[in-house]
C-alpha positions in Angstrom: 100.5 89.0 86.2 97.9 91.3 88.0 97.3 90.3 91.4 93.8 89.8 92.6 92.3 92.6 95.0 92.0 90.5 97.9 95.8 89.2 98.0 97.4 92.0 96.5 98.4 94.0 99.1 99.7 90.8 101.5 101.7 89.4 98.3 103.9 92.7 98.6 104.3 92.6 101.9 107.3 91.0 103.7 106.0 87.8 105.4 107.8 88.8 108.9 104.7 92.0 108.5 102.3 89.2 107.3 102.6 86.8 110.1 102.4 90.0 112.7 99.0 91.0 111.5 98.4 87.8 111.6 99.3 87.3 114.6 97.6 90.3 116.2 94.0 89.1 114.6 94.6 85.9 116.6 95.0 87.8 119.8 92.5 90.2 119.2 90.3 87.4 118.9 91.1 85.0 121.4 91.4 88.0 123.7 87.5 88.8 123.1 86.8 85.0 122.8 87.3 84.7 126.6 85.0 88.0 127.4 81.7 86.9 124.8 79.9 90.5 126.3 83.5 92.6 124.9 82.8 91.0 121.2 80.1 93.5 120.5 82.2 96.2 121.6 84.6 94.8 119.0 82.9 94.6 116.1 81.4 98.4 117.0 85.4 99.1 116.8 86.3 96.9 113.8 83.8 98.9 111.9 85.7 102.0 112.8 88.9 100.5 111.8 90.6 102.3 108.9 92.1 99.7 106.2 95.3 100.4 104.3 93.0 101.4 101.1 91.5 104.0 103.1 94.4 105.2 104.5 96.5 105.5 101.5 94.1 107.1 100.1 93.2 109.6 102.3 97.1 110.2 102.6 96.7 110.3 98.9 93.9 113.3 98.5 96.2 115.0 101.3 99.3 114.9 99.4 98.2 115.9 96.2 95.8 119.3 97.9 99.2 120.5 99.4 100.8 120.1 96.1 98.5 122.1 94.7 98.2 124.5 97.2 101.8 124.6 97.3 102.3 124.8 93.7 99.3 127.4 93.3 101.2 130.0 95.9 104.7 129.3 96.3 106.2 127.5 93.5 105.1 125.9 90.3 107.5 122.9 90.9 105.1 121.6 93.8 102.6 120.6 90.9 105.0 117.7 90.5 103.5 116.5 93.6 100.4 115.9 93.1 101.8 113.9 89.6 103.5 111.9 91.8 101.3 110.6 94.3 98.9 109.9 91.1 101.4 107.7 89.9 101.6 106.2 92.9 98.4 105.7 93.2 98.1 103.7 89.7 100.9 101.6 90.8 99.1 100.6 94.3 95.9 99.9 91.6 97.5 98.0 89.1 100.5 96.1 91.2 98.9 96.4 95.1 102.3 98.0 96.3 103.7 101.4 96.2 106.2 103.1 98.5 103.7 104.0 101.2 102.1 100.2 101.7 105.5 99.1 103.0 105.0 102.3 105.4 101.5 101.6 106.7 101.7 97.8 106.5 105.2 98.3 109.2 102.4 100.2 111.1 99.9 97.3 111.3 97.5 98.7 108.8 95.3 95.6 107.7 93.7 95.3 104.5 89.8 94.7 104.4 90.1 91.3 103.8 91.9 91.0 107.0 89.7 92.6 109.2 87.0 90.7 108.2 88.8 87.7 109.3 88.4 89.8 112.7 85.0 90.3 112.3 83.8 87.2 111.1 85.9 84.8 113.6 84.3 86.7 116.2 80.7 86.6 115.1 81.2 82.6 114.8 82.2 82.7 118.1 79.1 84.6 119.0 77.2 81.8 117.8 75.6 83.8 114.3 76.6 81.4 112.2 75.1 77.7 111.9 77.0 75.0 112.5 79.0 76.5 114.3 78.8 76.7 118.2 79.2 79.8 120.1 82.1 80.6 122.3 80.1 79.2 125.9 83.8 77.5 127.5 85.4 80.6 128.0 87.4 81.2 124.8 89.4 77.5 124.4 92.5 77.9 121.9 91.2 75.4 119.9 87.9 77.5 119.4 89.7 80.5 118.4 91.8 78.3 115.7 88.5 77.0 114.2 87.0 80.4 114.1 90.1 81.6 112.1 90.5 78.8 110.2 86.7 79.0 109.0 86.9 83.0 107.9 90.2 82.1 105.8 90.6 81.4 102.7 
């Protein structure tokens, strides 16, 4: 069975990975929870952030051009390269894993998905959304858990 988009790449993940990204969102947002001026700083950063899709596939477009390059001007057996990282690339598309994911998730690469749990934890906390009331207290724990917990699935 094909995976959906949004839990493709965490279902191929080991869930020692998982729970570190994990993990590290919590911080990152009870970190800015306690500091409500920092939170616009972080979302100005979170927009910045490169996810795993973009980053394998600008490791992609990289790969293949020195392939060709390679394959172009030193030896024809480089175009193999470029064949590989394609099927690579329809792997990732079709299955959410291929050999570089399990490089880049080690690295704490987050998916989209998971950043936006970033985001919108801290815009709750902010106050943007209703029912929901902004971080005034000073960042509690429990606030931070609620802010997660309404971003997840």
């Amino acid at each position: 069975m094909i995976p959906s988009t949004v839990e493709r790449v965490p279902q191929h993940t080991a869930e020692p990975i998982n729970e570190q990204i994990r993990r590290r969102t919590e911080e990152n947002v009870a970190r800015y929870a306690a500091d409500p001026a920092a939170i616009e700083r972080r979302l100005a950063d979170l927009d910045r952030e490169w996810d795993i899709e973009r980053m394998l596939e600008a490791n992609a477009a990289s790969i293949s051009l020195i392939g060709l390059a390679l394959g172009a001007t030193v030896d024809r057996r480089f175009f193999l390269l470029p064949g590989l990282v394609a099927g690579f690339l329809l792997q990732h598309a079709v299955q959410g894993w291929c050999p570089p994911i399990t490089f880049f998730r080690r690295r704490g690469f987050r998916t989209a998905s998971e950043i936006d749990q970033e985001r919108y934890a801290l815009k709750a906390l902010r106050g943007d959304f209703c029912n929901f009331p902004a971080a005034k207290e000073g960042g509690s724990g429990d606030g931070v858990r609620r802010a997660l917990r309404a971003v997840q699935r």
